[in-house]
Structure formats: C-alpha cells, structure tokens
N, C-alpha and C positions, 0 to 999 in steps of 0.2 A: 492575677492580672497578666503576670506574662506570658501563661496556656492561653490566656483570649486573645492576647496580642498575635501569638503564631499562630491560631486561628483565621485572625482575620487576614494574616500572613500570605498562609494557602489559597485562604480563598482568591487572592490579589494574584499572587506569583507561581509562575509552574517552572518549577526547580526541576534537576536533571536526578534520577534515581535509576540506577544497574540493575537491570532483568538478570532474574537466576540464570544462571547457564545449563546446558546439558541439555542434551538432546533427548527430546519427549515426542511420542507419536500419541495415536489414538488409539494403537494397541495397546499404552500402556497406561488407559482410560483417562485421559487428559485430554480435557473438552480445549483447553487454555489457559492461559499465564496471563496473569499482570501482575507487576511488580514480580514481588517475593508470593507471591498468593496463588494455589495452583484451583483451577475449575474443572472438576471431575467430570467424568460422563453422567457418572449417576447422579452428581447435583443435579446437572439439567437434564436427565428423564425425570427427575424428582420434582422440579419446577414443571415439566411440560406435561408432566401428569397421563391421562388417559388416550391421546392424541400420540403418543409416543408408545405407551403400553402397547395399543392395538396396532402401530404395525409392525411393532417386534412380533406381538403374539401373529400378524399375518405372514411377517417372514416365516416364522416358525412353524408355519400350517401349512402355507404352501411345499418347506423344502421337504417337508414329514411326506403332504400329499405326492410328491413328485421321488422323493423313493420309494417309497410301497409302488407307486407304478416301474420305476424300474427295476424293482424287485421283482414283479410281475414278468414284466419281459424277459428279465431273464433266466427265470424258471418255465417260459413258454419259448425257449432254445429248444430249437431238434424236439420240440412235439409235437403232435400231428393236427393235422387244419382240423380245429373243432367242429364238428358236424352241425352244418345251419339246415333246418326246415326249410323249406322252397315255400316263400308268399303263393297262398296259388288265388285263381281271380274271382273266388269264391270269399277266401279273406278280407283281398281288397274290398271288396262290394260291401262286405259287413262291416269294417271299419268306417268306411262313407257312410253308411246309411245309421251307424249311431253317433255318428260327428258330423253328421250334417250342415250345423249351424257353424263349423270351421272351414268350410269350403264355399267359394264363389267363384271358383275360375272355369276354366273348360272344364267337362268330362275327361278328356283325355289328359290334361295338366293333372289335374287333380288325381286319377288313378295311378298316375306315376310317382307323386310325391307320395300318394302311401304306400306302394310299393316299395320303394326307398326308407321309408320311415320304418316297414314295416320289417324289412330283409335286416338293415342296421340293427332295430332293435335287437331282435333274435342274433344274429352275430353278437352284437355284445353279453349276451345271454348266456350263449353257449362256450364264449371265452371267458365270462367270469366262473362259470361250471368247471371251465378246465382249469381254471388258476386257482379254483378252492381245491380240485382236487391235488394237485401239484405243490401245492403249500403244506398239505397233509401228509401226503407220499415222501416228500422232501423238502421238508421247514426250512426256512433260509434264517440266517443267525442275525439277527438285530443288534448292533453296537451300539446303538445310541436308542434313545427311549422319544417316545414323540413328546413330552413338555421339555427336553432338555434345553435348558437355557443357551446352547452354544450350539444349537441347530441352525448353520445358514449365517454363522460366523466363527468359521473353524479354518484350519487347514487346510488345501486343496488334497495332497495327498493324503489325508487321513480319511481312514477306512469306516462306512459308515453302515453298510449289512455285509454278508455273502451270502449270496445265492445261486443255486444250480453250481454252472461251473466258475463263474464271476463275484469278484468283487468290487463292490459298489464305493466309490471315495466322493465326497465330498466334491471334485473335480467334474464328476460325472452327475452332479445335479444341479450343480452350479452352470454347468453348460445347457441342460434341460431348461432352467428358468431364467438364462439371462436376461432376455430382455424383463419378465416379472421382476424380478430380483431387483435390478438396477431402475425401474418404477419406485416399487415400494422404500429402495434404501433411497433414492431421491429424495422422496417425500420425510422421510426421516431424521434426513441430513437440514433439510428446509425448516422442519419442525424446530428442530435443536437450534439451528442455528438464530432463529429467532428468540429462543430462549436464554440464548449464548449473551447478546447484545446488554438482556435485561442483567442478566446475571454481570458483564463488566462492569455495567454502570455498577450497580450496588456495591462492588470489589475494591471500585473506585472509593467510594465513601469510607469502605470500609479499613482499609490501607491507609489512606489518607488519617481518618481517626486514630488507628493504630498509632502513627508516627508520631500521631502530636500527642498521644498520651491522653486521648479524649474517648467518647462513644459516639458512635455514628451519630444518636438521635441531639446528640451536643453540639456537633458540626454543621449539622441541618440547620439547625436552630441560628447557631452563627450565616451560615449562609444566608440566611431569611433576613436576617437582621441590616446584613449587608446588602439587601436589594433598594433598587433607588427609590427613594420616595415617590407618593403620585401625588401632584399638586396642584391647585386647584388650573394653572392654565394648563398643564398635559389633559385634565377632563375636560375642560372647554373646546382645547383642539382636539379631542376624541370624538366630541356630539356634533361637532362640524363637519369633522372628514370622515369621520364614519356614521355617524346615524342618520345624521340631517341630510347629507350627502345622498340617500338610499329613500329618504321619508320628509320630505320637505314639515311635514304637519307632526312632524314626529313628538312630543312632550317632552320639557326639557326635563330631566331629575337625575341630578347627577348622581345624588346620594345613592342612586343604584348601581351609578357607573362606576363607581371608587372601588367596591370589593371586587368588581371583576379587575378591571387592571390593575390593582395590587396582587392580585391572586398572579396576572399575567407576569409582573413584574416578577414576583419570585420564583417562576418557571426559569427567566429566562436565569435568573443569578444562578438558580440550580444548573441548568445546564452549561452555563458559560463555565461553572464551574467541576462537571464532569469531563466537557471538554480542555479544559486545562489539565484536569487530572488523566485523561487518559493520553494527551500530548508527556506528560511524565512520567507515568506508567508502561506507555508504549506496548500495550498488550498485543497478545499474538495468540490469534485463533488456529489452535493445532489440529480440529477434526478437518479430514478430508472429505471433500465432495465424491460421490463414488465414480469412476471411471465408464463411459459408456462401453457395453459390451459389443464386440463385431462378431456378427453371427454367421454361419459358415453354413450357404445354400450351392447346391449344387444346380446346372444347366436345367432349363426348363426343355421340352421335346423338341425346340428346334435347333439346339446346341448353343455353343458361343457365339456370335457376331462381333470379330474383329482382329487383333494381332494373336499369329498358334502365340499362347506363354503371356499374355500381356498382365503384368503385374497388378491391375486395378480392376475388379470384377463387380459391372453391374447387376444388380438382379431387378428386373420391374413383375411385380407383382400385384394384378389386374381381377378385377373381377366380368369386365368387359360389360357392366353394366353401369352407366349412372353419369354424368357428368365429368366429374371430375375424374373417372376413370380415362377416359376419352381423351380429357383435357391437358393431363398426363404425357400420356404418350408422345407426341412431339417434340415435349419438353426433352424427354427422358432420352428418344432418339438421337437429339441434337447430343448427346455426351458420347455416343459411339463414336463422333470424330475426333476427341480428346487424343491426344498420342497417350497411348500405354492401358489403354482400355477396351475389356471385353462386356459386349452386353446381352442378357439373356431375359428370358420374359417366363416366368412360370404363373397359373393358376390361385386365386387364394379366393374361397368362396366358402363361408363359415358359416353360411344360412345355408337350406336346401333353395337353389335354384334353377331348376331344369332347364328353362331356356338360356340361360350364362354357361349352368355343363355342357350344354351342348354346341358352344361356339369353341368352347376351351377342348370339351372332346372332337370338334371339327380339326384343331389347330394338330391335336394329337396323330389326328388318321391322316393328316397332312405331310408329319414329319415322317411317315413313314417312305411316302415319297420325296423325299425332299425335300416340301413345299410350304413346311411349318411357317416358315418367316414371310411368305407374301401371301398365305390364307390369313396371320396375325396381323399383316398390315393395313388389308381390306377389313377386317372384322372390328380391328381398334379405330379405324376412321372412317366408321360408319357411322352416320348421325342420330342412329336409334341401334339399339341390340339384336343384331340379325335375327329375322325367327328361321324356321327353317326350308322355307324357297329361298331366302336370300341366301341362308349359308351354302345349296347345293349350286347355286347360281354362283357362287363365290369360286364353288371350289372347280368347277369347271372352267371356270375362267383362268384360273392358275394352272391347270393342265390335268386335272386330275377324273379321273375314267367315271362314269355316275353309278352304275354299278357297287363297283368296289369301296364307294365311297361311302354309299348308304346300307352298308351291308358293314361294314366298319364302326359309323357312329351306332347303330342300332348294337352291337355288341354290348355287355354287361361291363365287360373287361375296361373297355372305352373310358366310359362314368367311372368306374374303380378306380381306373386310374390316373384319373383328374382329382376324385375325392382324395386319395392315397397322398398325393402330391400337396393339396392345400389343407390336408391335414399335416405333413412333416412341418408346412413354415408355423401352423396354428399352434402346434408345441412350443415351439418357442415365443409365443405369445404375438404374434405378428395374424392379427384378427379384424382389423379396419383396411377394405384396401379403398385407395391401391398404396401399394409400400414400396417406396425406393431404397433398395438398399445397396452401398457404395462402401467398397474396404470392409463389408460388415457391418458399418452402419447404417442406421436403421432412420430412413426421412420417410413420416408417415404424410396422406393427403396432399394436397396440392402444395407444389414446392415453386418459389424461381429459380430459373433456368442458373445464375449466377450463383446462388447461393448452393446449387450441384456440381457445377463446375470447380467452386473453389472444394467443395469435400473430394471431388476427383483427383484436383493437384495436389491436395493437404496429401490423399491415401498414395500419390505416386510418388510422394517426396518420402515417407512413411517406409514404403516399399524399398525403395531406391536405397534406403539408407541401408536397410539392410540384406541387402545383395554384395 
C-alpha cells in the first residue's frame, strides 16, 4: 500500500531532484543526462537504427573518397601534364552519329559539347594512367584503413596517409568536404536528436520507477489508473462538438466513442506525467549541433569590388543562366554598400553549358581589360542569357576592340578557365547555383536582401572581434 500511495504520489507532484554534476561533452559519447541516468550515443544509434548507420557509413565514404583523391594530387606534384589526345572532327562526327538520339540542339552546339565531353574524358584518362603509375613507382603510406570506424571524426591534426612529399591530416579533408561534411552530420545530428526526445521520455519513466522502487510497466499501470474517468456527459459533449458539429446526420453510438476517449484520456495522464517528470529531471541534451563551415574562395576575374582589406568577403557565384540567377544579382549588389565589405562574382556551372561558358568566358576576356565588372553587369541584367551577337554587342559597348575580343573567347584556354574556376567551388560541394557566400558562409538560391545583410553585420562583428 504505501509503494502505491508514492505511486500515485509521482504521478500528482513533481518534486525537485540534483542532476549529476560534471562536465560531459559528446566526445565523451554522451547523447544526455536526466537525472542520475546518463544516454549514450550508441543508445540512440541503437534506437535510430539504419537512418543513422548510413550516414556514418556516408561520412565514412565520402572522407575515404576525398583522401585517395588527395592522395592523388599529391603524388601528381612536379609531374608532367599528362599527355591528352587531340578530339579531332573526325571523332566528334562519330560520336554524334552513334548518339544521335542524345542530341537536338544546333549542329554547332552540339559539336562543341562533344568536343568537350570528349577532350575531359581523355584528360581524365590519361591522369588516372599517370596516378596509377605514380602509386606504383611511389606508394603513399595509408594510416587509416577505409572502414575505419573514426574516419571523419578524428583529430584535425592527425595524420591520415603520406604521400609524394606531403602529409595528408585529417585538417586537410575536412577542409575538402566542408560543406558535404557539415550536410551529412546535419542530418545526423536531426536524426539522433529525434531519437534523443523518445529516449528522455522513457528515462523519465524509467528513474522515476527506480526511485519508487517499482518497474516501469508498474508505474504505467499506476498512471493509467490515475487518468480521469470518461463519463457519460463528457461523450454526449463529445458527439455534439465533435461529430455532430462536422456531420449533422452523423449516428449517434457512443459505445464507440468511450474507447477512444479513454484511450485519449490516458495519453494525456501519460504525458502530463512525463512532463512533470522531466520538469524534475531537468534533463540536458549534451550532443552538439555541428558548426556551419566558412569556406574560403578566392576573387573571381574581375577582382574585389570595395574597401583595399575590407574584413567581410562576398563571393556571388552565378551561372548567368535561369531566373533566379538573374534575380540574385541586385539582391546581392545592394550588400557591396555595407561598410566593411568586399564583393566579387565568380563562375559555378556543374553541367556542360556552352552558351553560359561563354558569357562567363566573355566576363574573363573582359577582365583582361579592365572591363570584367561592367561586361558582368550587362550580362547579369540581361533578361535572357546573351547568345553570342549580344555578348560581342556588350562587349563593344564597354569599350573593348572586337577583334581581340573574339580571338579571346574562341581560345581553349578561355573555357578552361572558367571550368577550372567552377570546378574549385564544386569541390567543396557548392553545385546549385547561384551561391552566396558571406564570411564563408554559404546562402544557396534565392535569398532576402535582409536576411544578407544581417549575415554581413553578424560576419563584421565576427571579424571585428578579432582584429
């Protein structure tokens, strides 16, 4: 009798009880505290099951995939530009004519995207030839093993291969995949943490039974017992204000109506009574949310636009195709008045799109004159995607010789160097544009103007502190 009486005690009162002390991280696999009760991480990947497995196992692929590549690179230090085949237009021709049924644009569109498909391919051809041979001639030393459990949550300074003359730390693939990285443990963190919620409740119970010297399923029971009767006028005013209310000809039977709202009824006791218990408990969720990374891009071809040194560096990264690319820009302009902010505009174009490289290669052969920033500013507030009279139309109007200009964009080098460029941001996973990025961080798609301006003043106050 008296175990049921403090029973029904608990359930009534929520008494005050001392949280362990001591200071506990997530390093030291501690999902959370209630009470005296500690909730490990592996409890809840244990609850979260398969949804949590796979994005460890994706962290763990990716950071594996992203040092073998820069493994690669770094055994492709100081050795010689691998020897590419020349597409000649004998190739193209035969490439079109057995893929036919993938091409509907111009002739001349189309011959140039396999040209490009075809040159990339063979480059990458001939650099994995040279990076098998370079792995053989001089193997690089692997520390870590690719299922190792602690790949992609390790130590920034710790050493993870050597290769050529370099070694690879954990630091340096962490930087490669930030923004992936900080995706996937997003999603992980979300995972758990919903798992987190389920697991206090239960801890709650579970404590709770402890104290009184009982078993969870004993205290349930007590709870249930303590939920409020349903009585015949709570069903009458149930079929009134809710069924009749919705179904004027609805059939009256209550006798149906009684196990649901008893069923309802002991939800709410249940919860009224985890809410009391975790008002007692006072539990504290120790996993962290992970940190957004700021990623570190340098000037696009028309330089900085704003104060020499200005502490807050925008980058707009455009494809100069599509709406919202378009729609962007002004947005994005209005932040170059910001005091303490530099803005710059580079290229990000992750599909093959000839007519977009060549606005972005227009912007290039522009900066050679000067003229990068008023060829990007007719190109970005143009209402369709220059084709090419409009872009030499453009570029004459900004002062630039026609000549030299279309002896410029026709260069190889031109497109290289566009792709070259919207390949560096692609590495770091910045593949949807257009991409704002401010301080490092990373605002993908159409943004408001307000909600940039405040990341401007958040990154100047950021800065500022530390000067």
């Amino acid at each position: 009798m008296r175990r049921a009486a403090f029973l029904f005690a608990l359930v009534g009162l929520a008494g005050a009880m001392i949280a362990r002390a001591g200071a506990t991280s997530d390093a030291d696999g501690i999902a959370a505290l209630v009470g005296p009760e500690q909730l490990t991480v592996a409890a809840v990947d244990a609850r979260c099951g398969d949804p949590c497995a796979r994005l460890q196992d994706d962290i763990r692929r990716r950071t594996w995939e992203a040092l073998q590549a820069l493994v690669d690179e770094a055994l492709l230090e100081g050795a010689p530009e691998p020897a590419v085949q020349l597409v000649s237009d004998a190739d193209v021709e035969a490439y079109r004519i057995d893929h036919a049924q993938d091409f509907d644009g111009s002739p001349a569109r189309d011959r140039a995207a396999i040209r490009f498909f075809l040159t990339r391919e063979r480059r990458q051809r001939a650099e994995q030839e040279l990076v098998r041979g370079e792995r053989q001639r001089r193997p690089a030393k692997l520390l870590v093993a690719a299922g190792d459990r602690t790949l992609g949550d390790s130590t920034a300074e710790r050493v993870l291969a050597e290769a050529g003359t370099r070694r690879i730390t954990n630091r340096d693939v962490e930087e490669r995949l930030a923004l992936v990285l900080y995706r996937l443990r997003g999603a992980l963190y979300r995972e758990r943490l919903r798992h987190i919620e389920t697991l206090i409740d239960e801890a709650v119970w579970s404590s709770t039974a402890a104290e009184a010297g009982t078993s969870t399923q004993e205290l349930r029971a007590a709870v249930t017992a303590a939920a409020s009767p349903v009585t015949d006028e709570d069903l009458e005013r149930y079929f009134e204000t809710e069924v009749r209310s919705r179904n004027p000809q609805a059939e009256k039977r209550l006798d149906r109506l009684r196990p649901y709202l008893e069923f309802q009824r002991i939800r709410e006791a249940e919860a009224r009574f985890v809410a009391n218990g975790r008002a007692r408990l006072a539990p504290r969720v120790l996993l962290e949310a992970p940190v957004p990374p700021r990623l570190a891009l340098e000037a696009g071809p028309g330089g900085w636009r704003g104060a020499p040194g200005a502490p807050v560096r925008v980058v707009f990264l455009t494809s100069y195709r599509g709406d919202t690319s378009r729609a962007m820009w002004p947005v994005v302009k209005r932040l170059a008045s910001e005091p303490g902010t530099a803005l710059t505009v580079r290229p990000l174009l992750p599909q093959w799109d000839p007519e977009a490289t060549a606005v972005a290669g227009a912007v290039y052969c522009a900066a050679a004159e000067s003229r990068a920033w008023e060829l990007h500013e007719l190109a970005a507030a143009h209402a369709t995607l220059p084709d090419a009279a409009t872009l030499l139309e453009m570029a004459v109007r900004v002062g630039l010789a026609r000549g030299p200009f279309e002896r410029c964009l026709a260069e190889p080098a031109t497109s290289e160097a566009v792709v070259a460029s919207s390949a560096e941001a692609e590495r770091l996973g910045l593949t949807e544009p257009p991409v704002t990025v401010i301080g490092g961080l990373v605002f993908g798609g159409m943004q408001r103007t307000e909600r940039l301006r405040a990341a401007v003043r958040e990154s100047l106050s950021v800065e500022t502190g530390r000067r």
